[in-house]
C-alpha positions in Angstrom: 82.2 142.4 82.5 83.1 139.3 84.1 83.0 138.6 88.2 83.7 136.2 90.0 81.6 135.7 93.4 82.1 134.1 96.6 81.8 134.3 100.4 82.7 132.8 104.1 86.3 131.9 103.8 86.1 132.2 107.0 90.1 131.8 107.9 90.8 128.9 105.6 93.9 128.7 104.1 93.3 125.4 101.9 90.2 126.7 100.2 91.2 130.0 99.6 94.3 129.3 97.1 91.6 127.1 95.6 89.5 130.1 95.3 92.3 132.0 93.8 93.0 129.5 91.5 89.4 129.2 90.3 89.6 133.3 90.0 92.4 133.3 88.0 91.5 130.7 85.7 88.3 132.3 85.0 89.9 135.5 84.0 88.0 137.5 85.7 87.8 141.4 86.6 86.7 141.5 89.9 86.5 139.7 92.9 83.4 140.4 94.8 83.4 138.9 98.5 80.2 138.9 100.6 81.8 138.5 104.0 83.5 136.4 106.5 86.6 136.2 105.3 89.2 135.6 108.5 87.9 134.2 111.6 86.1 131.0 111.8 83.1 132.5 114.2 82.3 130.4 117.4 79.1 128.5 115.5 81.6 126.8 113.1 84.4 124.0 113.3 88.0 125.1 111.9 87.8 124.9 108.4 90.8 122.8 106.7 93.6 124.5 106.5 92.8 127.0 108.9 95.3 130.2 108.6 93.9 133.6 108.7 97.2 135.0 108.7 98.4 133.1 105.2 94.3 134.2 104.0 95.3 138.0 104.2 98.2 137.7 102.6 97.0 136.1 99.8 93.6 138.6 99.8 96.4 141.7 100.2 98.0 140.8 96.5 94.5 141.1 95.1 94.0 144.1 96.8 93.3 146.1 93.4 90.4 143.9 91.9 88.6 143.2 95.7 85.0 144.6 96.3 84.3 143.5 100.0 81.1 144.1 102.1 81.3 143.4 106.1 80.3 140.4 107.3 78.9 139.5 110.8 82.4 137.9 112.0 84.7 141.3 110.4 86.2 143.4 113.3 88.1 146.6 113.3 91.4 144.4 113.4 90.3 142.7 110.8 90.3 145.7 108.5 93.8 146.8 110.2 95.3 143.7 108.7 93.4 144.1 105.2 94.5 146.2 102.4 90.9 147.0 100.8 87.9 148.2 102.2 85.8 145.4 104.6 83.5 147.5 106.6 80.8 148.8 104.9 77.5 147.0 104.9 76.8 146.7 101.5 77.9 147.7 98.0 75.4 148.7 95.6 76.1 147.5 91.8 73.9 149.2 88.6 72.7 147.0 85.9 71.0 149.0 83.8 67.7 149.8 85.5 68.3 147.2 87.8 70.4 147.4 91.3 72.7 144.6 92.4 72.7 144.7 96.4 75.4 142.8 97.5 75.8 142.0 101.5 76.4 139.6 104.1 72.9 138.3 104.8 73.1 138.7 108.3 71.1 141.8 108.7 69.3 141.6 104.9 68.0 138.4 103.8 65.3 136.7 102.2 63.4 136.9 104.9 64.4 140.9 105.5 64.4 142.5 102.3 66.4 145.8 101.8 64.3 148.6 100.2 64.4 148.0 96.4 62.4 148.0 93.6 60.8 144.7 91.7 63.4 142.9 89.4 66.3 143.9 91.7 68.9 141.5 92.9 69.5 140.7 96.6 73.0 138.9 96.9 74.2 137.3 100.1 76.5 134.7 101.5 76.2 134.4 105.9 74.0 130.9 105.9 76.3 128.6 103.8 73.8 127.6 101.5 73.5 128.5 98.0 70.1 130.2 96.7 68.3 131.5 94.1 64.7 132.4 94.3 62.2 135.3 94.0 60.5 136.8 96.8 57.7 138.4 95.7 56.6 141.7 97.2 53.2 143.5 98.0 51.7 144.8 94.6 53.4 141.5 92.8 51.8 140.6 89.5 51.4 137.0 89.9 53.2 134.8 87.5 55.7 137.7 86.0 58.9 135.8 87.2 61.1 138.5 86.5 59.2 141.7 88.0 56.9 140.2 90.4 59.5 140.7 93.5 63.0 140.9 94.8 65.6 138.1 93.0 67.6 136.3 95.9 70.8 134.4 95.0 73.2 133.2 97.5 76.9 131.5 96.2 77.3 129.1 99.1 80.4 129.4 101.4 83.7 128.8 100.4 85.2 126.8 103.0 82.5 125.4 105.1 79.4 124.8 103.0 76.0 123.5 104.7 73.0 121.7 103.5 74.6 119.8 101.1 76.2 123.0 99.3 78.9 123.1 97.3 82.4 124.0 98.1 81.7 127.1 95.5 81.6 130.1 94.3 79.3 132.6 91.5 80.2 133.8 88.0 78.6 137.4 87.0 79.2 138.3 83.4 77.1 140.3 80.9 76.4 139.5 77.5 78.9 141.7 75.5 81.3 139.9 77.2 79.7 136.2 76.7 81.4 133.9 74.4 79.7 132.2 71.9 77.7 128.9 71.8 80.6 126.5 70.2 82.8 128.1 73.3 80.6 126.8 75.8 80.6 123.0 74.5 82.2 122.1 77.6 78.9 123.6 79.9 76.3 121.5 78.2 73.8 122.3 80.9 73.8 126.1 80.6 72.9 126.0 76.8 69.3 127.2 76.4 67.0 126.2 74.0 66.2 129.8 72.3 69.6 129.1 70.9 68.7 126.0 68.7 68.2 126.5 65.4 64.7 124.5 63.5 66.9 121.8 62.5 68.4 121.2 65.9 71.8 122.4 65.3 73.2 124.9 67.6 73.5 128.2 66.2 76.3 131.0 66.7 74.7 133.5 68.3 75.6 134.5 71.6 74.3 132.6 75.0 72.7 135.8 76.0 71.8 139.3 74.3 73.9 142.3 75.0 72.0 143.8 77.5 71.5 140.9 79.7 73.5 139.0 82.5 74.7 135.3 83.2 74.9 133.9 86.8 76.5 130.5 87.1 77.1 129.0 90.1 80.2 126.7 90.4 82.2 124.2 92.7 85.7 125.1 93.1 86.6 122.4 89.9 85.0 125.0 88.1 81.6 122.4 86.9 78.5 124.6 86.9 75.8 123.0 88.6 72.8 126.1 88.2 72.5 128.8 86.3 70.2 132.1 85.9 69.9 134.7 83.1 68.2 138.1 83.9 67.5 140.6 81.5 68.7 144.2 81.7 65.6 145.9 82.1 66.5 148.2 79.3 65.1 145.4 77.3 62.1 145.5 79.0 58.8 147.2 78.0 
């Protein structure tokens, strides 16, 4: 399974054939967008290249491999000129034990946490800034990273980043699909240590075990500049 992730095009033309380009290039199966896709809102300048018209278009012929979630600046006519699915709120994606709840971020945040369990995912676009951190929830167990709240991730904004974000988007793949350590040569930074061998050498073993997943976050060239693996909770005692 391989997806790639991204939000608030927000109208723009320019960067989203870039965005396109980056999708195809990455192979991958889905395109899951968090929002915001065709009208620049009143808080933001024009994006370059702004075109909502030529956007829809070019969303329309990926109509087939789009998962959308409605974002605060999606209208009725919005979804008249769209060929998939815009409205709904938010879009809830298994991984193993875990839940994936992907949404705008304009009514579920980090700040306002949807109702899910400890070790679940909370993906959002709406502020323009990328994320990733845990927000820890009543009952936490202090210092277990990975169970001790809600993980919050956030691939930036497509067209009109803030805070010194990225022009970007996210990668989602799990590890049966992961490709091996000498295939990754060119993404020195995401290598991880468990994957060294006592000598030094780099092994062959995959990046990440079968029943985990690989986030990367990426500009639009495609460099990955953070990174987060989270185990299936299947693997988890």
């Amino acid at each position: 399974m391989k997806w790639l992730i991204a939000s608030d095009i927000h109208g723009s033309e320019f960067y989203c054939s870039r965005l396109i380009g980056a999708y195809r290039k990455e192979k991958a199966e889905r395109l899951l967008l968090l929002g915001d896709l065709l009208y620049h809102g009143p808080r933001n300048d024009l994006p370059e290249g702004y075109a909502p018209k030529k956007v829809t278009e070019m969303l329309n012929s990926l109509k087939n491999e789009i998962l959308c979630v409605r974002g605060n600046c999606e209208a009725e006519v919005d979804q008249m000129v769209l060929e998939f699915p815009v409205m709904a709120d938010y879009a809830l994606i298994p991984f193993g034990k875990r839940v994936i709840f992907a949404t705008h971020g304009h009514i579920f945040n980090k700040d306002r946490l949807p109702a899910l369990k400890p070790g679940d995912i909370l993906l959002y676009g709406h502020t323009h800034v990328t994320l990733l951190m845990t927000v820890g929830l009543p009952g936490s167990v202090p210092g277990d990273t990975d169970s001790e709240g809600i993980i919050c991730m956030n691939p930036g904004s497509v067209s009109i980043p803030k805070e010194s974000s990225a022009h970007g988007y996210m990668i989602f793949m799990t590890g049966e699909d992961m490709p091996q350590d000498r295939d990754m040569a060119n993404e020195p930074d995401i290598l991880q240590d468990r994957n060294m061998s006592s000598d030094g050498e780099k092994d062959c073993e995959p990046l990440i075990g079968p029943h985990e997943g690989l986030f990367l976050w990426k500009n639009l060239d495609g460099t990955v500049y953070d990174r987060y693996i989270v185990q299936d909770l299947r693997e988890v005692n």
